[in-house]
C-alpha positions in Angstrom: 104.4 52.3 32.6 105.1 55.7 30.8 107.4 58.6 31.2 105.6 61.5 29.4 102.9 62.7 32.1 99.6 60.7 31.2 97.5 63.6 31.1 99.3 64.9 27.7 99.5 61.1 26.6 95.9 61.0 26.7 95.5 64.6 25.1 97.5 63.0 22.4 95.5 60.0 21.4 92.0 62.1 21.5 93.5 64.8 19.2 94.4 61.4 17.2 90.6 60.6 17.3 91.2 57.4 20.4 89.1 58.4 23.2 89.6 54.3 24.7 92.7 52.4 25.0 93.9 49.3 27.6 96.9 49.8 29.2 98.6 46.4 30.1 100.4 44.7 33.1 103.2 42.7 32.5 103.9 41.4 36.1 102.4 42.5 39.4 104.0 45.6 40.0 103.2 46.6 36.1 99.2 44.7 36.7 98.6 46.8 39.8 99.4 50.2 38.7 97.6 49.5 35.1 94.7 48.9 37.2 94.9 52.0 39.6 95.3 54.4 36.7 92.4 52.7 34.8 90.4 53.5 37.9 91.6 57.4 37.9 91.5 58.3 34.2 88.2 58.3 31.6 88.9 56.2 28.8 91.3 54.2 30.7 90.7 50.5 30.9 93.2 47.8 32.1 94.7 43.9 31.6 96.4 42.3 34.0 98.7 39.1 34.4 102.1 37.7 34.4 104.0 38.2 31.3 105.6 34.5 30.3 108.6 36.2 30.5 108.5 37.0 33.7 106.9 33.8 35.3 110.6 32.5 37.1 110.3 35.9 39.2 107.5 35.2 40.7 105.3 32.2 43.1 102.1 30.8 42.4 100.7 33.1 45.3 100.6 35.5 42.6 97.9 33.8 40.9 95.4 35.1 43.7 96.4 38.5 43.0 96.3 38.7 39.3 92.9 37.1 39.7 91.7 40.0 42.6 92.8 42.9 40.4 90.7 41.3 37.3 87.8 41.1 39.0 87.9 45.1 39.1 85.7 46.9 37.0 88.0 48.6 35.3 90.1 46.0 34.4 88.9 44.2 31.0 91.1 41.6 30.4 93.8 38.9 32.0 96.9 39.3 30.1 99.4 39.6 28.9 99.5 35.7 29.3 100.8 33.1 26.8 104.0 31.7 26.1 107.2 32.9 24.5 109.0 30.5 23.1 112.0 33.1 21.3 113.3 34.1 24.5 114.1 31.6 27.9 113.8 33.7 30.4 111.3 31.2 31.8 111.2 27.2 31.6 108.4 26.2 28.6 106.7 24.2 31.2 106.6 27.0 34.2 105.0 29.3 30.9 102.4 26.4 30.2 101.3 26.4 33.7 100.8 29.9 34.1 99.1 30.1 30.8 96.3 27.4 32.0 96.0 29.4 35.4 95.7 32.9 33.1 92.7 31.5 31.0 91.2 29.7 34.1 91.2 33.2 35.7 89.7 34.5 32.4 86.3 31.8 32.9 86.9 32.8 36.5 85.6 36.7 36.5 84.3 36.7 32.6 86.7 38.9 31.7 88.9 38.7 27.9 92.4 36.9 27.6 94.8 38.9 25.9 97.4 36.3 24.6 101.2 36.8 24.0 102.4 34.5 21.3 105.8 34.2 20.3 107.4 31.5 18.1 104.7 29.1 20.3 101.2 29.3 17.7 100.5 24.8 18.2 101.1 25.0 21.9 98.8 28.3 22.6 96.2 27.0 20.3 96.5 23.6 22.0 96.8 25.0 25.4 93.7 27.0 24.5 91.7 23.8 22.7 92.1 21.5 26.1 91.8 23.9 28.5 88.5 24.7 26.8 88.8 28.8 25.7 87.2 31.8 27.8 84.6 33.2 25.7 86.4 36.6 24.2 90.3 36.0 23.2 92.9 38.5 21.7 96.3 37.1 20.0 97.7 40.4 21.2 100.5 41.5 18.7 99.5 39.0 16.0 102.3 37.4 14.4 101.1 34.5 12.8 101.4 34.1 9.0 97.6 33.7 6.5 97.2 29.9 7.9 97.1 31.0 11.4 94.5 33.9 10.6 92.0 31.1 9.0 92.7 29.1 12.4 91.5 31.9 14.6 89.0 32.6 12.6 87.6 29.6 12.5 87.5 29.9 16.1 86.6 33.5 17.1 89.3 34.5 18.4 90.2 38.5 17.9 93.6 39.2 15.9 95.6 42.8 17.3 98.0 44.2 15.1 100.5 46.5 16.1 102.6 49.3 14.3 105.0 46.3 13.2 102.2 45.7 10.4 103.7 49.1 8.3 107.8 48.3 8.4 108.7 47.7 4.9 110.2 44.1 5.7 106.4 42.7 7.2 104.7 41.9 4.0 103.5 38.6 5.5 102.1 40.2 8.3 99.9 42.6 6.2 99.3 39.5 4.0 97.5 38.6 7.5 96.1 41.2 8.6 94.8 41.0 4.8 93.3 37.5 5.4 92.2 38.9 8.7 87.7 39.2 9.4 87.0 42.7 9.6 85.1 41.9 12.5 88.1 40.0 14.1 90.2 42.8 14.2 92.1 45.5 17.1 94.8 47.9 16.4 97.6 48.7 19.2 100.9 49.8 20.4 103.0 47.6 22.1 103.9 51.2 23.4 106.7 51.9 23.9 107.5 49.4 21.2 107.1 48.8 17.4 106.6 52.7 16.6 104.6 52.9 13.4 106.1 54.3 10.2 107.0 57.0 9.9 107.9 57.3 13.7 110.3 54.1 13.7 113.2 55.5 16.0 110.8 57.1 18.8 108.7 55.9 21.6 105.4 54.3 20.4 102.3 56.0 22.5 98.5 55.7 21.8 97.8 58.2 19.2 100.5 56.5 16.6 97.7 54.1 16.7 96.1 56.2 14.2 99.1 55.3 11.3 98.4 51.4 12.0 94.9 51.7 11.3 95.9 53.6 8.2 98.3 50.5 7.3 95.0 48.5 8.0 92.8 50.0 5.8 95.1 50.3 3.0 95.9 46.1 2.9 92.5 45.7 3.5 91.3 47.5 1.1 88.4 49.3 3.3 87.4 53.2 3.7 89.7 54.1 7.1 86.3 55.2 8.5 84.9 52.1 7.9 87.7 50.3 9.2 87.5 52.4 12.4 84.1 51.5 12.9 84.7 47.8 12.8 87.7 48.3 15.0 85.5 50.2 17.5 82.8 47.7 17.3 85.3 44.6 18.0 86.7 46.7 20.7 83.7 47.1 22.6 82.2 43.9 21.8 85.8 42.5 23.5 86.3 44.6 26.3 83.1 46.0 26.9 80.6 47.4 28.1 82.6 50.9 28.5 
C-alpha cells in the first residue's frame, strides 16, 4: 500500500514512459485492497496471496479467499507466494504448504504465480517440479546467481529484476540478469523497496522502474528501446490480455 496519493504515483510512472504495472498483495488485507484499486484505476492490474512471511498469522480459511479475489478480472496473478528461508517468521513446513495451495490456486483460475524466493531456490524449484507448474511463472525479485538463470530457462519460467540489479555491490546479479533470455525477462520495484541508483535512500515507486531497465539494457548489451519492447512483450504475454 502507498502513502503518496495514487493518482500522482500513476502520473509519475506515465511521464516515466509505464502506462501498466501490478500492484501486489502480501496478505489479505494487502491482496484485497491491491485488487480494489486494480478495479478503480486504468493501467492498474493486481496479484494476490499470502506472503510466506506472513503464513503463521493467518488459517487455511484464507486459502478460499486468496483464490475468490484471483478469479477477478483484474487480478493477473497469485502471489506473492513461495518460501523464505532468510527470515522465520513462519515454520519451513507451514511455507511449503501454502506454497502448494498458491500454485494449485494458480492451475485453479489460469492466472500467473508470482514466486518469492529467498535463500530457498532447490525447494521452490522442487516444490514447483512435483506439484507440476501453472503454465506462466515469475521468480519475482530474482536472486539467483548464472546457474539458476539456465535452470529457469530451461523451464520457461519469467526472471523479474528489481532496482537491486544497479547497487554497486550486485555484480552477480547483473551477471544474471546477463545470462538472463530477453524474452524471459520483467523489470520492477519491490516499491517501497530496493530504490534504483541513483535514488538509494528514498522510497522506490513505479516510475524508478525506468533506471532498472536502463541497468538492464546496459548488462545486456541491447538498445533500451529494444529492451523495452521485449519487456513489454513478456509482460503481456505473462499477465495478459490487458
Amino acid at each position: 500500500m502507498i502513502d503518496v496519493p495514487i493518482p500522482d504515483v500513476l502520473a509519475a510512472a506515465r511521464a516515466a514512459g509505464i502506462v501498466r504495472m501490478v500492484t501486489v498483495g502480501t496478505d489479505l488485507g494487502s491482496s484485497r485492497w491491491s485488487a480494489e484499486r486494480a478495479a478503480e484505476h486504468d493501467g492498474v492490474y493486481a496479484a494476490v496471496a499470502i506472503h510466506p512471511n506472513e503464513v503463521a498469522a493467518v488459517s487455511t480459511g484464507a486459502v478460499a479467499e486468496i483464490e475468490a479475489l484471483a478469479r477477478r478480472p483484474r487480478v493477473v496473478a497469485v502471489g506473492e507466494t513461495g518460501l523464505d528461508y532468510y527470515r522465520d517468521h513462519a515454520a519451513p513446513e507451514l511455507q511449503r504448504w501454502w506454497f502448494r495451495e498458491h500454485i494449485a490456486i494458480a492451475k485453479r483460475t489460469g492466472k500467473a504465480l508470482m514466486i518469492h524466493d529467498r535463500d530457498a531456490h532447490a525447494d521452490v524449484l522442487a516444490i514447483l517440479a512435483e506439484e507440476g507448474p501453472p503454465p506462466r511463472v515469475v521468480f519475482h525479485c530474482f536472486s539467483g546467481d548464472v546457474a539458476m538463470v539456465k535452470t529457469c530457462a530451461e523451464a520457461g519460467y519469467v526472471m523479474s529484476f528489481a532496482g537491486n540489479v544497479t547497487f554497486a555491490n550486485a555484480q552477480p546479479l547483473r551477471d544474471a540478469a546477463a545470462a538472463a533470455p530477453p524474452d524471459l525477462l520483467l523489470a520492477e520495484t519491490d516499491a517501497p523497496f530496493l530504490t534504483p541508483v541513483p535514488n538509494r535512500g528514498r522510497p522506490n515507486t513505479p516510475a524508478m522502474t525506468a533506471y532498472t531497465l536502463r541497468c538492464l539494457a546496459e548488462v545486456k548489451g541491447m538498445d533500451l528501446a529494444d529492451l523495452c519492447d521485449a519487456v513489454t512483450a513478456t509482460a503481456e504475454r505473462t499477465f495478459g490480455p490487458w
